[in-house]
C-alpha positions in Angstrom: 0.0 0.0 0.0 2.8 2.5 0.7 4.3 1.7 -2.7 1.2 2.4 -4.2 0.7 5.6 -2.3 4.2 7.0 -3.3 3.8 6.1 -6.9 0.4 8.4 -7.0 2.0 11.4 -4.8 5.2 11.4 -7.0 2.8 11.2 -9.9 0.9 14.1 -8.4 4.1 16.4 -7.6 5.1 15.5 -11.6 1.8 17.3 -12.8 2.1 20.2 -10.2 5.3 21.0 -11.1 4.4 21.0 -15.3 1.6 22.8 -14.5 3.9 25.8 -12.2 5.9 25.6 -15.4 3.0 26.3 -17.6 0.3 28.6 -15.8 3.1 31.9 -16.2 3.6 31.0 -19.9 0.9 29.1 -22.2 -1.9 28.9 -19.7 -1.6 32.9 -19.1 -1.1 33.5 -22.7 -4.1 32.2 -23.0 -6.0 33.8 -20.1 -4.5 37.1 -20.0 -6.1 39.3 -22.3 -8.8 42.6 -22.4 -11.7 42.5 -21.6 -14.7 42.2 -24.1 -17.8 43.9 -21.8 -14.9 46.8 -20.6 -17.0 49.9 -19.7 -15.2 52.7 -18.1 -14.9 56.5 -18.2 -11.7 59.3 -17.8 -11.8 62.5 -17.8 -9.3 65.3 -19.0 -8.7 68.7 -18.1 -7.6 72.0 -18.8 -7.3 75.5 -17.9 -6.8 78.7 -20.2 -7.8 77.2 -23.3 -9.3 78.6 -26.1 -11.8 77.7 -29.3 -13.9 78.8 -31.9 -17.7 78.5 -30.6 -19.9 77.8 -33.8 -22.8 78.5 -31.8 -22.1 82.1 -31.3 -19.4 82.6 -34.7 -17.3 83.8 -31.8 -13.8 82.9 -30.3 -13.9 81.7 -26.8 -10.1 82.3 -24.4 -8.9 81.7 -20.9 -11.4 79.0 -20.6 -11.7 75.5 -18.6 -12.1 72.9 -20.6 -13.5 68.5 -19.3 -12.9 65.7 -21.8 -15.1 62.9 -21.0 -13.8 59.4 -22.7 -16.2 56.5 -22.6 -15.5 53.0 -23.7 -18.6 50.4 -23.7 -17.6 46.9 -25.1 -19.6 45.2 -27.3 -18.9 41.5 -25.9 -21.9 39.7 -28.4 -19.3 40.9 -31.8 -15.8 40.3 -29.8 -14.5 36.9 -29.8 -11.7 35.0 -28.0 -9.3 36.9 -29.7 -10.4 40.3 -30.8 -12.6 42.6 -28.7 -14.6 45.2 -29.6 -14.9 48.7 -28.1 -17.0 51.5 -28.3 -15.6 55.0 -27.8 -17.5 58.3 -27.0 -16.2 61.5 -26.2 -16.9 65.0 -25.6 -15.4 68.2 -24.5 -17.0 70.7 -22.7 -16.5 74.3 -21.9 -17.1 74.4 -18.1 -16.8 78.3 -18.1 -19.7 79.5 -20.6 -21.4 75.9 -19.9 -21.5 74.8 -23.7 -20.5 71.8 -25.8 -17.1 72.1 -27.6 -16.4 69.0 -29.8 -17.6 65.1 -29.8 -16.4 61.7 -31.6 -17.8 58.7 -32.1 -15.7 55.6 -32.6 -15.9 51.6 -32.8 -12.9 49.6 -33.7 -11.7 46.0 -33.0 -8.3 44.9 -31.8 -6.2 42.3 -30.4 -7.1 41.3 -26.9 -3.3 40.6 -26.3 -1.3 42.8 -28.6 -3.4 45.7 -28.8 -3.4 45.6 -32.7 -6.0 46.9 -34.6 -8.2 44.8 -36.5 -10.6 46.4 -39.3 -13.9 44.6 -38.4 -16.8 44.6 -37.1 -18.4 47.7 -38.4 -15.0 49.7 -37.4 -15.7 53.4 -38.3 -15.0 56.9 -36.8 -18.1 59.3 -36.9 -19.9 56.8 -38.8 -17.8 56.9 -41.4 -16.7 53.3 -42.4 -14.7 54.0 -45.0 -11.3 55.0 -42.7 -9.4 52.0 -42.2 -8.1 51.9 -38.6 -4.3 50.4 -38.6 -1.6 50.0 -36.3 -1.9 49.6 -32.0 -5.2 51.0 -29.9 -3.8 53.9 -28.2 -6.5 53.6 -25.5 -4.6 50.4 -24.5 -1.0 49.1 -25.2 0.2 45.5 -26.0 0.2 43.5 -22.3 4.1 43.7 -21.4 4.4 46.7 -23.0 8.1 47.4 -24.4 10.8 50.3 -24.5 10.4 50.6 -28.2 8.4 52.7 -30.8 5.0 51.6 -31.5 3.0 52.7 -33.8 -0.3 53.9 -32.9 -3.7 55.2 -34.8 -4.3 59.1 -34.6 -8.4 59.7 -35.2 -7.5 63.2 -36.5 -5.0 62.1 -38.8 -7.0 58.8 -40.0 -3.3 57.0 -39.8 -0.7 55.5 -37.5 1.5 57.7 -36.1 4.8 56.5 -34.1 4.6 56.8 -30.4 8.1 57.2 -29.3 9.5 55.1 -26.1 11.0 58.7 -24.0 11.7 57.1 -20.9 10.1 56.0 -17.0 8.3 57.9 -14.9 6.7 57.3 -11.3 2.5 57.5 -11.5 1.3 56.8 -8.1 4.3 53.5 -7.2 3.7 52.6 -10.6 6.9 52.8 -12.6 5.3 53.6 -16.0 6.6 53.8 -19.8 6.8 57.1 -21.4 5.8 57.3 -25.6 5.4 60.3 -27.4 3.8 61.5 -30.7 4.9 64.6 -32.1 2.6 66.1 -34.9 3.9 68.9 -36.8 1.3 71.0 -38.3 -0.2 69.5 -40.9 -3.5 69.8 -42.9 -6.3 67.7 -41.9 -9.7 69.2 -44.1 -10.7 72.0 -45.5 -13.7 74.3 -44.0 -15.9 76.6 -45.7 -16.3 79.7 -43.2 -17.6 83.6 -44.1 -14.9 85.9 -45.3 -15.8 88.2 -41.9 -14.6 86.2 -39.6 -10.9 86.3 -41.0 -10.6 89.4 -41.5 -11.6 89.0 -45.7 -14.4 90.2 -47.9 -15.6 87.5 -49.7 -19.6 86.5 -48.1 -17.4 83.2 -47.9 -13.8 81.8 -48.0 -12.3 78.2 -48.2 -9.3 77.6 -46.1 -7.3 74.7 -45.0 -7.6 73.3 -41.4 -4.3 72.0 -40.1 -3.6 70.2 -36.9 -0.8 70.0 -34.6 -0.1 67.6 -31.5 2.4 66.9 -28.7 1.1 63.9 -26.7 2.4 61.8 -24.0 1.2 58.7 -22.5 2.0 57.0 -19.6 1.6 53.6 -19.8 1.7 50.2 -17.3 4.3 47.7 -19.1 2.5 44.8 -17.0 -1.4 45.4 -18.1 -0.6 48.1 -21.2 -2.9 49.9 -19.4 -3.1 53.8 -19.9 -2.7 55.5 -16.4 -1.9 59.3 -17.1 -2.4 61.8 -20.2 -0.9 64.7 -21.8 -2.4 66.1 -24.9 -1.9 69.6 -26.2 -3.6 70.0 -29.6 -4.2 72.4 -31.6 -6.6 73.2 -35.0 -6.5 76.6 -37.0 -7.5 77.9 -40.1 -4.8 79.3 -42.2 -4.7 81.4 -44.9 -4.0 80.1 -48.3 -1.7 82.8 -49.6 0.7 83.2 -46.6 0.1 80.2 -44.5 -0.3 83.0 -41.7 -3.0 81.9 -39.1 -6.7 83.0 -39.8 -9.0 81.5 -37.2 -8.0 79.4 -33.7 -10.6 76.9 -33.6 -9.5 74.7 -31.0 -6.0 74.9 -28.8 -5.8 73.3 -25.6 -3.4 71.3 -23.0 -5.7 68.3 -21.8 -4.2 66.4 -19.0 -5.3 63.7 -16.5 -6.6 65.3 -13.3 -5.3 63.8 -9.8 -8.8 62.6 -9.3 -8.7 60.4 -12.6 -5.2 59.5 -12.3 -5.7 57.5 -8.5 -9.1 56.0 -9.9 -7.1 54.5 -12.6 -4.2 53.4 -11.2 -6.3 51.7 -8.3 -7.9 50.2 -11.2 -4.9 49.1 -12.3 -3.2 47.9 -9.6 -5.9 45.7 -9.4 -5.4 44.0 -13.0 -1.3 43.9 -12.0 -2.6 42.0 -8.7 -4.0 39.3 -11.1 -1.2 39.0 -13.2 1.2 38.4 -10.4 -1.3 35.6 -8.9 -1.5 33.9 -12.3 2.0 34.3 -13.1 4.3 34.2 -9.9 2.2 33.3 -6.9 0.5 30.3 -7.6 3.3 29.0 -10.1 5.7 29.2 -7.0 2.9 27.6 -4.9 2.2 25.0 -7.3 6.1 24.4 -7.9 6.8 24.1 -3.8 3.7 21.4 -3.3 5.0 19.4 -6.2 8.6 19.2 -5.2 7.4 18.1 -2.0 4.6 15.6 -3.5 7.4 14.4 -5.4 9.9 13.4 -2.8 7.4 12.0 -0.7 6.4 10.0 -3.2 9.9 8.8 -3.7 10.5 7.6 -0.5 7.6 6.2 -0.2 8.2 4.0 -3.3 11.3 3.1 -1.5 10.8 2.1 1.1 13.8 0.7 3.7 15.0 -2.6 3.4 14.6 -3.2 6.5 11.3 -2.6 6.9 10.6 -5.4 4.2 9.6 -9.0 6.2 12.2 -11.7 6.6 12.1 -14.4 4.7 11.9 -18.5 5.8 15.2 -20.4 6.0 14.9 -23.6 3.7 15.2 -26.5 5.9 18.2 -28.7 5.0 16.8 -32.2 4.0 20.2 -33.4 3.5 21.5 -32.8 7.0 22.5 -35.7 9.2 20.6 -36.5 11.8 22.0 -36.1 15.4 24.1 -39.2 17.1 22.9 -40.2 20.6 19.7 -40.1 22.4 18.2 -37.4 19.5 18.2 -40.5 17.5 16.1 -42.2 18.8 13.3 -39.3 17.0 12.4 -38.7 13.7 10.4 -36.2 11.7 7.1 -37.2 10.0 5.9 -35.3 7.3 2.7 -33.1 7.9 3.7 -32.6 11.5 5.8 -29.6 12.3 7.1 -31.5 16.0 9.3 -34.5 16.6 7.6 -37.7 17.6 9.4 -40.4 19.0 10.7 -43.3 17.0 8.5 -45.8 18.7 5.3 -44.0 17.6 6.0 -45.4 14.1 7.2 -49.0 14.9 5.4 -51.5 12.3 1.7 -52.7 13.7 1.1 -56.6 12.9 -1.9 -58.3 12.1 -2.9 -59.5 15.4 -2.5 -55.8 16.9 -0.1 -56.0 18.7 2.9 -54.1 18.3 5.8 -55.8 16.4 8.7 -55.9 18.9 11.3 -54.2 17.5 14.9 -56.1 16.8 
């Protein structure tokens, strides 16, 4: 029974310690990834901004500006691999109490490398037709690396490399730096009357170009997004000098303390799973097997000693004893001596045959 016992413990400590070697590698592979039914909100902030207010044809400066970001999955279209998001935002002017800009978007990407995948009705504003390339932004590849990734602007309607810049410390989380740097470049075209440039035409046509200095800070463990930079800006120029016309948008967004220990909390938590998946209860796992495994073992084998001695042959050919002992002999079947005259010859009468 022992035996028996030790060969299933070492058996036991043999699949503990495979699977220690496995849960931090394929089995987390496998288990780690985003969400599909994510739904969570950040908001921006800034002070002395300024933009062009369409609902009064006037410029608006020295304002505060909130940027709401809303993701909602949609976990019926995502699959094992690929989830699918649903993005809404919207800045507002918390100084004259008045909308300044929204987006819609819904795109698809990897649910471990953060890679964008065009499916799934993918479209920006509705419109379908911009094919969405390159990482998330909203979320970076899960052990995220000191390199240049690069990552889909919704201004632009193209990647644009996010440059590794360095650590820095959000809240005990050491985080990676990246940065995108957007000269200004033209984005559209708008159609806007001559008077509010300074022209005489009823109307004028004038390119819209966009500039952008943006820096993430991002968890390397989750690739989560934990703090935000983002100064942007969108003017009208005119067409013959390239001078400025109209500001319609120029602001510094950046994550407010609030935001930035709701996310990392949130964070923290994800990095708390990671570590039991990958280190705790491999190392658990790999300590019960090793023990399993030598118990096992000596179990299995067992002391020599402990093993039952075995019966000494008799030795048929053995002489018998001279003197008295002769006088007995041994009759098979019986394990005792008898004496000699027990088996003396019987005669017919019944009486005993006198020996010779």
């Amino acid at each position: 029974m022992r035996r028996v016992i030790g060969l299933a413990l070492a058996g036991l400590g043999a699949n503990l310690i495979v699977l220690a070697v496995l849960l931090p590698t394929w089995v987390s592979s496998q288990v780690v990834k985003f969400p599909l039914n994510e739904y969570e909100s950040a908001t921006l902030t800034a002070s002395n901004a300024s933009y062009f207010s369409a609902s009064s044809l006037t410029e608006k400066t020295g304002v505060s500006l909130e940027a709401t970001y809303t993701i909602k999955g949609d976990g019926a279209a995502g699959t094992s691999s690929t989830a699918v998001w649903d993005e809404y935002s919207y800045v507002y002017d918390t100084t004259d109490k008045q909308a300044v800009q929204q987006m819609t978007r819904r795109f698809a990407f990897d649910r471990k490398t953060a890679v964008l995948v065009d499916c799934c009705g993918a479209n920006i504003n509705g419109d379908s037709s911009i094919e969405q390339r390159g990482y998330v932004g909203y979320v970076f590849p899960i052990g995220t690396q000191q390199q240049t990734y690069d990552v889909f602007d919704t201004t632009l309607g193209r990647p644009e490399p996010f440059t590794y810049s360095g650590t820095m410390n959000v809240r005990g989380v050491e985080a990676y730096k990246f940065q995108e740097n957007v000269a200004p470049v033209q984005v559209a075209i708008q159609t806007v009357p001559g008077s509010l440039v300074g022209l005489t035409a009823a109307s004028v046509t004038l390119p819209e170009y966009y500039q952008i200095h943006l820096r993430y800070a991002v968890d390397p463990v989750t690739g989560a997004l934990i703090y935000v930079d983002e100064h942007q800006t969108l003017a009208l120029r005119n067409p013959s000098t390239g001078a400025q016309a109209l500001l319609l948008f120029d602001a510094d967004l950046i994550t407010p303390p609030a935001t930035v220990g709701a996310v990392v909390a949130l964070d923290k938590s994800g990095r708390d799973k990671l570590n039991l998946i990958e280190t705790i209860v491999p190392l658990a796992l790999g300590i019960a097997g090793g023990v399993a495994l030598i118990a096992g073992i000596l179990l299995f084998r067992r002391p020599r000693q402990d093993l039952p001695a075995e019966p000494v042959p008799a030795d048929d050919t053995a002489p018998l004893p001279a003197g008295p002992a002769a006088e007995h002999s041994l009759v098979p079947g019986l394990d005792r001596e008898v004496p000699a005259a027990a088996t003396a010859p019987i005669r017919a009468d019944g009486e005993e045959k006198p020996p010779a």
